[in-house]
N, CA and C atoms as a LAMMPS dump frame, in Angstrom:
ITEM: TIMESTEP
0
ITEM: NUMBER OF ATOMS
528
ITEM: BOX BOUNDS ff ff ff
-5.0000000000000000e+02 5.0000000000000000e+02
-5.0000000000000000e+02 5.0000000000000000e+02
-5.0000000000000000e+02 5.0000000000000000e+02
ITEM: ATOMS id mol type element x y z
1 1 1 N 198.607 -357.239 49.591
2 1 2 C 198.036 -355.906 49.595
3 1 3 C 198.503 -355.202 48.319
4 2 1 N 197.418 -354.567 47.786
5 2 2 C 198.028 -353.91 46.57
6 2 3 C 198.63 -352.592 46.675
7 3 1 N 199.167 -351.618 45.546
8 3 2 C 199.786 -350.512 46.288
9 3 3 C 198.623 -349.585 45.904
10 4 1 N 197.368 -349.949 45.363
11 4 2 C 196.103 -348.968 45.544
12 4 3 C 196.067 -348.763 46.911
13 5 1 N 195.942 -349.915 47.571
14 5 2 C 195.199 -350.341 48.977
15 5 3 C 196.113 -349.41 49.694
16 6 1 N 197.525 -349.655 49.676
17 6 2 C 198.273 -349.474 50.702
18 6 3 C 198.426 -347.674 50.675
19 7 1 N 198.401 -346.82 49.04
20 7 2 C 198.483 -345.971 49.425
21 7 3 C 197.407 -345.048 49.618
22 8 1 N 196.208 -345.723 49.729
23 8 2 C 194.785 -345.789 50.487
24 8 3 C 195.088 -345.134 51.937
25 9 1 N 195.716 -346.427 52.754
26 9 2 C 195.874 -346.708 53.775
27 9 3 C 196.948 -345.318 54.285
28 10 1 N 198.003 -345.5 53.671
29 10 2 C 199.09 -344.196 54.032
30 10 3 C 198.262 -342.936 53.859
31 11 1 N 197.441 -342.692 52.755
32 11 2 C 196.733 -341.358 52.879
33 11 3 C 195.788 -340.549 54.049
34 12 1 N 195.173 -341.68 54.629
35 12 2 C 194.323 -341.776 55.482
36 12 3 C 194.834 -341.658 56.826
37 13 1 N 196.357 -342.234 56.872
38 13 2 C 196.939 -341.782 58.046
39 13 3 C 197.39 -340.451 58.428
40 14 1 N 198.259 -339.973 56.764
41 14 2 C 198.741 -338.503 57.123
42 14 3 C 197.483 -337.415 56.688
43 15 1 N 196.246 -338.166 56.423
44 15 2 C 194.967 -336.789 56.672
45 15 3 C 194.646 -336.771 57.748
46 16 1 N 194.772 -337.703 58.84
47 16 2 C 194.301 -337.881 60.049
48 16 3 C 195.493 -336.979 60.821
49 17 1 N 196.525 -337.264 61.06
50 17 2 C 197.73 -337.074 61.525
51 17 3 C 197.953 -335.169 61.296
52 18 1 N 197.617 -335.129 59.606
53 18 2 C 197.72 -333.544 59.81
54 18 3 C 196.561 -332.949 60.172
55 19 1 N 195.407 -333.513 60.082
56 19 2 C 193.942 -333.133 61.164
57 19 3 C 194.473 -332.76 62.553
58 20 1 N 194.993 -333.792 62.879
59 20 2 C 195.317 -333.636 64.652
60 20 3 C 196.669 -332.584 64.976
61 21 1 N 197.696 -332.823 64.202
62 21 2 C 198.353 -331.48 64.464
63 21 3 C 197.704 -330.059 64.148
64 22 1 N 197.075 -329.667 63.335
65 22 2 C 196.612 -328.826 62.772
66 22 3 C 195.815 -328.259 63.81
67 23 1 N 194.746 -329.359 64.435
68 23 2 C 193.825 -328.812 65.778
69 23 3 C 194.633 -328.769 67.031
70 24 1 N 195.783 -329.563 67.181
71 24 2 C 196.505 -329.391 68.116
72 24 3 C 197.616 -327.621 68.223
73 25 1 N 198.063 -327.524 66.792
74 25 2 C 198.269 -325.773 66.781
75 25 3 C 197.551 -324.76 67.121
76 26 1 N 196.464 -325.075 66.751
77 26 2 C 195.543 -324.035 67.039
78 26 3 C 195.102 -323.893 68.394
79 27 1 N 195.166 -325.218 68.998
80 27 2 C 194.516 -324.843 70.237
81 27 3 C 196.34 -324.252 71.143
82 28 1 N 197 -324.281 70.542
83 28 2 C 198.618 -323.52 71.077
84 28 3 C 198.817 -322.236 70.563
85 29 1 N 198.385 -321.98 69.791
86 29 2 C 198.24 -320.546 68.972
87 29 3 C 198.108 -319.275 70.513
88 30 1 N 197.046 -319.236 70.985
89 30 2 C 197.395 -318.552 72.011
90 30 3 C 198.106 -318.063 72.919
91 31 1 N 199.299 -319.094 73.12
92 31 2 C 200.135 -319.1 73.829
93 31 3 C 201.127 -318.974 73.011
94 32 1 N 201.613 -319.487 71.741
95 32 2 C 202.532 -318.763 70.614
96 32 3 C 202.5 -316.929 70.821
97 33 1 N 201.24 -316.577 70.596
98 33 2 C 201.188 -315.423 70.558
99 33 3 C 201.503 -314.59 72.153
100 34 1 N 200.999 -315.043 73.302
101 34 2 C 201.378 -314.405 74.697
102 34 3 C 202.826 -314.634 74.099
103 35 1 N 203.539 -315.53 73.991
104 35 2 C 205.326 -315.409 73.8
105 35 3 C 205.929 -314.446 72.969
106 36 1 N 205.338 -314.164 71.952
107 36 2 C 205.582 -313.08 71.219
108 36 3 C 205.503 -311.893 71.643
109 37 1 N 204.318 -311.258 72.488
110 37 2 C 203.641 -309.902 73.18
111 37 3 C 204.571 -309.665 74.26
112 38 1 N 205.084 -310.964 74.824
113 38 2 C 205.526 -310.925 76.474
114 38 3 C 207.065 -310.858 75.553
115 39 1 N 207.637 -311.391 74.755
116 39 2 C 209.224 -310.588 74.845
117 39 3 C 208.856 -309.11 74.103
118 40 1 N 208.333 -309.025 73.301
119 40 2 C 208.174 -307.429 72.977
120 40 3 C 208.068 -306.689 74.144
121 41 1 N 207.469 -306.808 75.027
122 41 2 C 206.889 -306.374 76.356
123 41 3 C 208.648 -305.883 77.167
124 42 1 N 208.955 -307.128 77.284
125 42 2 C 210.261 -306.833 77.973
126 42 3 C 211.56 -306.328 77.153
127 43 1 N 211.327 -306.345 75.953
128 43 2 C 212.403 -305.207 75.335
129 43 3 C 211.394 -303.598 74.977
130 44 1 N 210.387 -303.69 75.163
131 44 2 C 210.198 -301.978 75.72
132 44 3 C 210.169 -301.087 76.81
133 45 1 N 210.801 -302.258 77.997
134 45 2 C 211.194 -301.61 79.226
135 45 3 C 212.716 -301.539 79.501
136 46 1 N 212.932 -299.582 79.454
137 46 2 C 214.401 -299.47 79.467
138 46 3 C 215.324 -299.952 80.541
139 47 1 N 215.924 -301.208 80.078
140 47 2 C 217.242 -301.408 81.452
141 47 3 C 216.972 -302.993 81.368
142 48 1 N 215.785 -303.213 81.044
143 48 2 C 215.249 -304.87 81.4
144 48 3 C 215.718 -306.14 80.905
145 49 1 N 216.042 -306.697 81.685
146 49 2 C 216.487 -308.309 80.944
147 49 3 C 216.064 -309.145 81.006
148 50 1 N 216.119 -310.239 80.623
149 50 2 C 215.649 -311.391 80.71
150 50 3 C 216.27 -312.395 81.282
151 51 1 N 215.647 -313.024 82.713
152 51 2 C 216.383 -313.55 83.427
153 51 3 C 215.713 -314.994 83.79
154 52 1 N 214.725 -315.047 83.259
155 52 2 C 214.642 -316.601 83.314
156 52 3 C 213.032 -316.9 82.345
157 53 1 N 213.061 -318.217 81.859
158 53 2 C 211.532 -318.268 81.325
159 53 3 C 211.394 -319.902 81.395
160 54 1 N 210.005 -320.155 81.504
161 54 2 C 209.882 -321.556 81.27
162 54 3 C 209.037 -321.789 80.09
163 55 1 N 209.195 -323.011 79.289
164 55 2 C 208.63 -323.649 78.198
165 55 3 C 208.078 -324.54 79.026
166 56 1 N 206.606 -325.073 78.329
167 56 2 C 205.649 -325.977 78.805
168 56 3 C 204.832 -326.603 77.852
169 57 1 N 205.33 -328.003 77.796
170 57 2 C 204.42 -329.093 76.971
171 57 3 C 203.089 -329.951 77.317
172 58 1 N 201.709 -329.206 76.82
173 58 2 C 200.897 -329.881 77.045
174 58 3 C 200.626 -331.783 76.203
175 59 1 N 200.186 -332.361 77.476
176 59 2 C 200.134 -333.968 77.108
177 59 3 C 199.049 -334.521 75.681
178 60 1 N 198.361 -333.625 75.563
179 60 2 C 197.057 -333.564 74.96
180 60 3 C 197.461 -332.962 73.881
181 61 1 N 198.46 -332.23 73.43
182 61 2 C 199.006 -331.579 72.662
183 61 3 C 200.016 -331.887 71.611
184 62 1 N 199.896 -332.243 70.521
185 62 2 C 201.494 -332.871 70.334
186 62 3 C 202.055 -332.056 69.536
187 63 1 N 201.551 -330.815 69.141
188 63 2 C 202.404 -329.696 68.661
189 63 3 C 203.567 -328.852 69.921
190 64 1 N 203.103 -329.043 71.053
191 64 2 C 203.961 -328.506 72.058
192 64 3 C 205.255 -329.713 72.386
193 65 1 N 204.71 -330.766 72.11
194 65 2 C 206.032 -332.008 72.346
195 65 3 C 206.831 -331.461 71.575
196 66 1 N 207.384 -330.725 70.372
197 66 2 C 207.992 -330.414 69.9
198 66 3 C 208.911 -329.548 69.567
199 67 1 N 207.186 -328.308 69.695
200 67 2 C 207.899 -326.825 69.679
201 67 3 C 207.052 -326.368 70.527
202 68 1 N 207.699 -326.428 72.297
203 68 2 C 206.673 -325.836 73.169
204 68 3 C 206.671 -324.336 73.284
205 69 1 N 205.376 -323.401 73.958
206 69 2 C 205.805 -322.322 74.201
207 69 3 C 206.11 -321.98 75.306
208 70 1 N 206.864 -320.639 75.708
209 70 2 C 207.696 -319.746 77.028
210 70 3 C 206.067 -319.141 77.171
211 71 1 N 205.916 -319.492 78.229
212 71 2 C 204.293 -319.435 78.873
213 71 3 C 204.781 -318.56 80.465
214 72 1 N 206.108 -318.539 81.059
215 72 2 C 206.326 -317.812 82.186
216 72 3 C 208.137 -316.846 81.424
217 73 1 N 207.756 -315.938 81.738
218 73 2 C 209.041 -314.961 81.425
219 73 3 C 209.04 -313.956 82.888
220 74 1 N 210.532 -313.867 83.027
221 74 2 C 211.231 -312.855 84.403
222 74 3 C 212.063 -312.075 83.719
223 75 1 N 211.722 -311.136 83.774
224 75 2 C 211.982 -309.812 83.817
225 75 3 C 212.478 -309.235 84.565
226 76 1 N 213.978 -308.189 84.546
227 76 2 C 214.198 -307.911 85.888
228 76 3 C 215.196 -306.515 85.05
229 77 1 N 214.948 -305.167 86.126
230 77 2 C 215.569 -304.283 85.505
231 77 3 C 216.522 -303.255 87.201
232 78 1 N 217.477 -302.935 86.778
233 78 2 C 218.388 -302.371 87.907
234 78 3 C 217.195 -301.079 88.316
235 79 1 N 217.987 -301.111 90.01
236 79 2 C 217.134 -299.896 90.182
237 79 3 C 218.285 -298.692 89.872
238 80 1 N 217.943 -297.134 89.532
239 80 2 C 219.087 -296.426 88.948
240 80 3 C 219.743 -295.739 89.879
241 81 1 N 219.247 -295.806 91.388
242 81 2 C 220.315 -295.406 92.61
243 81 3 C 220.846 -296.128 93.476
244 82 1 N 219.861 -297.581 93.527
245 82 2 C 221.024 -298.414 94.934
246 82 3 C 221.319 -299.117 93.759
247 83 1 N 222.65 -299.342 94.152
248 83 2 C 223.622 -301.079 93.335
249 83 3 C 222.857 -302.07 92.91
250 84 1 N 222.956 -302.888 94.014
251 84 2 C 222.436 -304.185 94.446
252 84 3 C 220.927 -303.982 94.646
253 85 1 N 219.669 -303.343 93.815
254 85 2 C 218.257 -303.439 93.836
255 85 3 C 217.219 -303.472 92.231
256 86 1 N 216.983 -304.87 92.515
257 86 2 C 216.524 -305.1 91.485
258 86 3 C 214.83 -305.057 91.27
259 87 1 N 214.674 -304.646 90.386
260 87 2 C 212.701 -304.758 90.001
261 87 3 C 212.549 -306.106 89.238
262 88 1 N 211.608 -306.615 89.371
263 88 2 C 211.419 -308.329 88.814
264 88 3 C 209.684 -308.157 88.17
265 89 1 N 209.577 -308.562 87.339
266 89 2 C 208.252 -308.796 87.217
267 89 3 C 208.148 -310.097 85.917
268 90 1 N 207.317 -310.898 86.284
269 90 2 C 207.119 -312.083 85.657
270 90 3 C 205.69 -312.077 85.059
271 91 1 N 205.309 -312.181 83.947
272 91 2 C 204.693 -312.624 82.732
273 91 3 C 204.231 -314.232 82.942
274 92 1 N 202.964 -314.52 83.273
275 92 2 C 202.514 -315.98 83.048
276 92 3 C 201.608 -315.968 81.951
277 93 1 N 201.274 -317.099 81.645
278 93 2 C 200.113 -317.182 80.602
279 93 3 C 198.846 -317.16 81.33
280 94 1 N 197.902 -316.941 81.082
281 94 2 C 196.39 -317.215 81.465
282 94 3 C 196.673 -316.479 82.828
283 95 1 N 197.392 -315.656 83.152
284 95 2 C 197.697 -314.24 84.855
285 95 3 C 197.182 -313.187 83.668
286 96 1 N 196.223 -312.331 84.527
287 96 2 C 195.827 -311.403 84.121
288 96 3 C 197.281 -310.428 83.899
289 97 1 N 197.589 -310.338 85.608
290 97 2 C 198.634 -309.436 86.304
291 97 3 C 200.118 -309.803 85.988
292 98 1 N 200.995 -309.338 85.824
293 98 2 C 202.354 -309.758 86.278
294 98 3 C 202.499 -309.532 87.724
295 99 1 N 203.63 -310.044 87.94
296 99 2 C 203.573 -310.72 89.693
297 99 3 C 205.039 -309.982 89.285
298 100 1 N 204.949 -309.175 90.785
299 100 2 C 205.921 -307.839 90.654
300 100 3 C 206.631 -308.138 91.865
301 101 1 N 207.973 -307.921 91.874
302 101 2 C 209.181 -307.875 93.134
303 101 3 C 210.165 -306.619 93.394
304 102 1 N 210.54 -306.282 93.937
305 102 2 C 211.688 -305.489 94.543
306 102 3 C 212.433 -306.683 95.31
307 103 1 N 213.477 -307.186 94.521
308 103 2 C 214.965 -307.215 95.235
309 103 3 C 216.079 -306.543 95.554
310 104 1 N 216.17 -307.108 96.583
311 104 2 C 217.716 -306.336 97.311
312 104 3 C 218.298 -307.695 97.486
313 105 1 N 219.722 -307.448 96.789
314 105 2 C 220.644 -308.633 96.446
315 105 3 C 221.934 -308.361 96.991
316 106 1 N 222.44 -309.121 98.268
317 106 2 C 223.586 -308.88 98.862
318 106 3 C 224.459 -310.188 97.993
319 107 1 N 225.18 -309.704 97.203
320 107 2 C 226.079 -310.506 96.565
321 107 3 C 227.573 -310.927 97.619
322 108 1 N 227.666 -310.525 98.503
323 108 2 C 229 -310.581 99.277
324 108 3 C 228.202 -311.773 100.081
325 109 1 N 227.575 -311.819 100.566
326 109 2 C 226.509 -313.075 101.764
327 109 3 C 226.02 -314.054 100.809
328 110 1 N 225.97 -313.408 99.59
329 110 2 C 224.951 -314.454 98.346
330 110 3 C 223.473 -314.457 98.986
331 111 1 N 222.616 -313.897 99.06
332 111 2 C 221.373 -313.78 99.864
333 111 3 C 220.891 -312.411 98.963
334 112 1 N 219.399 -313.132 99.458
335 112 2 C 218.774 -311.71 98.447
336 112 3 C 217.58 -311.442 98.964
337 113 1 N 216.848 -310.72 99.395
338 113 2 C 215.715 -310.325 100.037
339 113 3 C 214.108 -309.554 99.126
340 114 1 N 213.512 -310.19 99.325
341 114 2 C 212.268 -310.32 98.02
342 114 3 C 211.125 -309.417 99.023
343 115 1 N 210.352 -308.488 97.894
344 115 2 C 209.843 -307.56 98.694
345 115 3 C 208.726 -307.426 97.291
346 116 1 N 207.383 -307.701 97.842
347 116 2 C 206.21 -308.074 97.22
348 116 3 C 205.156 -306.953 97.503
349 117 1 N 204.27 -306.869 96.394
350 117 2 C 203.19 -305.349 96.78
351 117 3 C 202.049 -305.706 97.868
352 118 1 N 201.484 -307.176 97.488
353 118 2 C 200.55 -307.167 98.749
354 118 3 C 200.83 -308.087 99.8
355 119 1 N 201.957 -307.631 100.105
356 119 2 C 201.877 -308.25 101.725
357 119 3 C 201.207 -307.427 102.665
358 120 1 N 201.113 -307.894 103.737
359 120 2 C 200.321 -307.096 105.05
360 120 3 C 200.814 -306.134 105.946
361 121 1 N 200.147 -305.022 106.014
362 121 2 C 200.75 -303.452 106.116
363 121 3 C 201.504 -303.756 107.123
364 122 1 N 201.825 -305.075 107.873
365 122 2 C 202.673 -305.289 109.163
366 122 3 C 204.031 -305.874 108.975
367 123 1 N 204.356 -306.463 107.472
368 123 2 C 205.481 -306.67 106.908
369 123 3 C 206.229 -305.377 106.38
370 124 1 N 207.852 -305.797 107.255
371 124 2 C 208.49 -304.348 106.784
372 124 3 C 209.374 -303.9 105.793
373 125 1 N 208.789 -302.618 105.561
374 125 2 C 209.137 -301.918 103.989
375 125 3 C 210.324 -301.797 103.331
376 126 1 N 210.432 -301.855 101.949
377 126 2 C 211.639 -301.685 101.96
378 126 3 C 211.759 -300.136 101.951
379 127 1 N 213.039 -299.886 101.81
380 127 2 C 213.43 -298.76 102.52
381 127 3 C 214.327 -297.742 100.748
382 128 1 N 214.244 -297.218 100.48
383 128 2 C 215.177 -296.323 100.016
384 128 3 C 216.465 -295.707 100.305
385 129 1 N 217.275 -294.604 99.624
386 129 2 C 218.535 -294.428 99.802
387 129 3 C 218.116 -293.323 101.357
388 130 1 N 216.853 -292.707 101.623
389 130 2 C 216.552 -291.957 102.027
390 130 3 C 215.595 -292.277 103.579
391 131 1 N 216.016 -293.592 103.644
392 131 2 C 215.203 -294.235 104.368
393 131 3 C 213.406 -294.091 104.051
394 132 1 N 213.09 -293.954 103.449
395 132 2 C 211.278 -293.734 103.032
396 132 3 C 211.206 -295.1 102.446
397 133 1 N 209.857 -295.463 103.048
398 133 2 C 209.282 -296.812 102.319
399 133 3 C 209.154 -296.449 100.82
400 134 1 N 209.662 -297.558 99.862
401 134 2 C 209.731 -297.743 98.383
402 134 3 C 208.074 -297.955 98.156
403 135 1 N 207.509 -297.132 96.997
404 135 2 C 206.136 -296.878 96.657
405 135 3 C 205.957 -297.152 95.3
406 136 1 N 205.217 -298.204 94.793
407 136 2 C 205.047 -298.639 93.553
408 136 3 C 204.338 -297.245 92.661
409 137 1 N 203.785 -297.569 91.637
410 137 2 C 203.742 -295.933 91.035
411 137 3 C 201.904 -296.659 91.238
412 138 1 N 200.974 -297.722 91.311
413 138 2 C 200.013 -298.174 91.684
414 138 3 C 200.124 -297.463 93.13
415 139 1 N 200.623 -296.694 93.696
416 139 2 C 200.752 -296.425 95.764
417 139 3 C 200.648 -297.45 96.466
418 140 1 N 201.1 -298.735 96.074
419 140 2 C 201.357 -299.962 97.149
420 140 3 C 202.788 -299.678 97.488
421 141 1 N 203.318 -300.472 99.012
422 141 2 C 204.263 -299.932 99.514
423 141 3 C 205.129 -301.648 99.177
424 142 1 N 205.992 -301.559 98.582
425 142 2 C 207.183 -303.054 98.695
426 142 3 C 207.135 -303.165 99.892
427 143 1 N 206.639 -304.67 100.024
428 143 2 C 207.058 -305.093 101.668
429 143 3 C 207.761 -306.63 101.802
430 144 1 N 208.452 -306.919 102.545
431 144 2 C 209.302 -307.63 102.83
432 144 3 C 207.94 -309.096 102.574
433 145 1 N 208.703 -309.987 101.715
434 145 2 C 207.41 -311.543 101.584
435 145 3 C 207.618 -312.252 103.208
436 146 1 N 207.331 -312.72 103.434
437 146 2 C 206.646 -313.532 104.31
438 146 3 C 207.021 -315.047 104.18
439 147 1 N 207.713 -315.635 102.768
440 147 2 C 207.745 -317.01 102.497
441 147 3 C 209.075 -317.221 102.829
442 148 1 N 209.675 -318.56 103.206
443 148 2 C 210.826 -318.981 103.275
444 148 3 C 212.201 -318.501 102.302
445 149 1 N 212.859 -318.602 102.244
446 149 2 C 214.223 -318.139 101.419
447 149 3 C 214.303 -319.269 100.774
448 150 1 N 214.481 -320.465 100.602
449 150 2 C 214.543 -321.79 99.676
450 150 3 C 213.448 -322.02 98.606
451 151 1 N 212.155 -321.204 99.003
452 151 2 C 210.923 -321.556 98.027
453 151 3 C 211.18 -319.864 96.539
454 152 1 N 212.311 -319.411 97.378
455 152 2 C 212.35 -318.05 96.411
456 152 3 C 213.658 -318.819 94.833
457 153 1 N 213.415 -317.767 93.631
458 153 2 C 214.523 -318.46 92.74
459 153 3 C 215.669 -318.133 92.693
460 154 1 N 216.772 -319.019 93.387
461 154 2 C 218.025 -318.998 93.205
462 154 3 C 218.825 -318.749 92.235
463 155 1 N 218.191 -318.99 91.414
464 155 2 C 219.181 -318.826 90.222
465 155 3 C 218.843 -317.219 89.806
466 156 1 N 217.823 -316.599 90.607
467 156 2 C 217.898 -315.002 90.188
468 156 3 C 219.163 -314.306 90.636
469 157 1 N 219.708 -314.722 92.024
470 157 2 C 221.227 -314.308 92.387
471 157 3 C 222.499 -314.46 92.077
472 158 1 N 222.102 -315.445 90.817
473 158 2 C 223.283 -315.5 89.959
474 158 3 C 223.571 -314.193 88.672
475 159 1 N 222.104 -313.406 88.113
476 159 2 C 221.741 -312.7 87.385
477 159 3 C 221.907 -311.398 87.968
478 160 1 N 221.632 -311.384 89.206
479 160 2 C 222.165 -310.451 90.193
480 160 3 C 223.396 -309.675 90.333
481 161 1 N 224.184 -310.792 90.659
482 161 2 C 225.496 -310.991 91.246
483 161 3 C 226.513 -311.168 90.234
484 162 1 N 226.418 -312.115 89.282
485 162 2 C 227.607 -312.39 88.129
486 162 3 C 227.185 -311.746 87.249
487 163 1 N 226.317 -310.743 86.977
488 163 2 C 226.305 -310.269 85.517
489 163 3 C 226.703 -308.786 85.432
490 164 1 N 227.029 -308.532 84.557
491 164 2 C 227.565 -306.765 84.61
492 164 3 C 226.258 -306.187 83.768
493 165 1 N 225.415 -304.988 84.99
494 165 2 C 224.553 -304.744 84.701
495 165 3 C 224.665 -303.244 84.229
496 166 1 N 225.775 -302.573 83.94
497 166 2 C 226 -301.048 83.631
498 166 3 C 225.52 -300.715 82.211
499 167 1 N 225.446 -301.322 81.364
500 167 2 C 224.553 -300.899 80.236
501 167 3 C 222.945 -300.574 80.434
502 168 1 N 222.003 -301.639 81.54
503 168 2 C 221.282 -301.553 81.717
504 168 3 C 220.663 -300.171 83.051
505 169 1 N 221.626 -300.138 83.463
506 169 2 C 221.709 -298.786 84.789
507 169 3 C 221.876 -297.643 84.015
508 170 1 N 222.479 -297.87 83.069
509 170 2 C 222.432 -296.426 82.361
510 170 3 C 220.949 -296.147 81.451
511 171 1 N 220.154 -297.267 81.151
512 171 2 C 218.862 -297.334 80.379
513 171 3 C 218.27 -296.842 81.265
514 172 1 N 217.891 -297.394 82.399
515 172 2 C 217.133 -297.133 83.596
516 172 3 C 217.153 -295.943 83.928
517 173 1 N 218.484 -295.268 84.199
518 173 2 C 218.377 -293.98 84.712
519 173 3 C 218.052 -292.829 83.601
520 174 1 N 218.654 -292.936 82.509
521 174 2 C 218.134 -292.262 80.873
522 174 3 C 216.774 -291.677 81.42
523 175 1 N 216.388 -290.389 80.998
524 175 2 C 214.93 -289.707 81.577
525 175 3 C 214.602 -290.268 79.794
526 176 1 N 212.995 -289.993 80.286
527 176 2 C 212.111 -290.95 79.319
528 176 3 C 211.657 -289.96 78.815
């Protein structure tokens, strides 16, 4: 083989090769960008942290084998009068909505109780310092989920429970 031929041959591979990454970015570009919008998102809400996210590699993709994107982000900010009550809201890709929680986190039991906007007006409310059902600023009422305790994320009661959240309680309560 001559080295015309061969660097024939090598050229043809890395035009092909950067063809296919090139269309493979682009079709990830979208989701580059939700990752970008969605942490801006959660550092313009006062008190909020970041408490968990997942990266996801499409098979078809081989720009994500590499450098995948955070396509789910959790969000979670103290409430500024009970202790132990947290607001959660999670960021997916291709969800119109974020998928919104009220926790109440008993760190002494390690247990934490998840309280969702559309459950059924027969699931019960959570409650305030004042006993009054908790009212989203949409007028849905937090109501206690309905799903098992093992299918909920554990590792949110570690974020709960072991982290010192007083910088963020003081954001939260800060008038806007």
């Amino acid at each position: 083989m001559t080295t015309s031929r061969a660097l024939k041959i090598m050229g043809g591979w890395s035009t092909g090769i950067a063809m296919l990454l090139g269309m493979s970015y682009c079709s990830e570009w979208p989701k580059y960008r939700f990752e970008q919008m969605a942490a801006e998102t959660g550092h313009r809400i006062p008190g909020a942290r970041l408490i968990g996210s997942m990266k996801t590699a499409g098979f078809a993709s081989p720009v994500s084998w590499f450098w995948p994107a955070t396509t789910t982000w959790n969000f979670a900010w103290p409430d500024s009068v009970m202790s132990d009550r947290f607001y959660t809201f999670t960021l997916i890709y291709d969800e119109e909505k974020p998928i919104v929680f009220l926790v109440d986190a008993d760190c002494e039991a390690r247990e934490q109780v998840f309280y969702g906007l559309d459950q059924p007006k027969s699931a019960f409310p959570a409650r305030d310092i004042f006993g009054e059902p908790v009212v989203a600023p949409n007028e849905k009422t937090y109501r206690r989920l309905t799903t098992k305790q093992d299918e909920l994320p554990a590792a949110w009661l570690h974020h709960f429970c072991d982290r010192d959240w007083t910088a963020e309680r003081k954001a939260a309560a800060a008038p806007r």
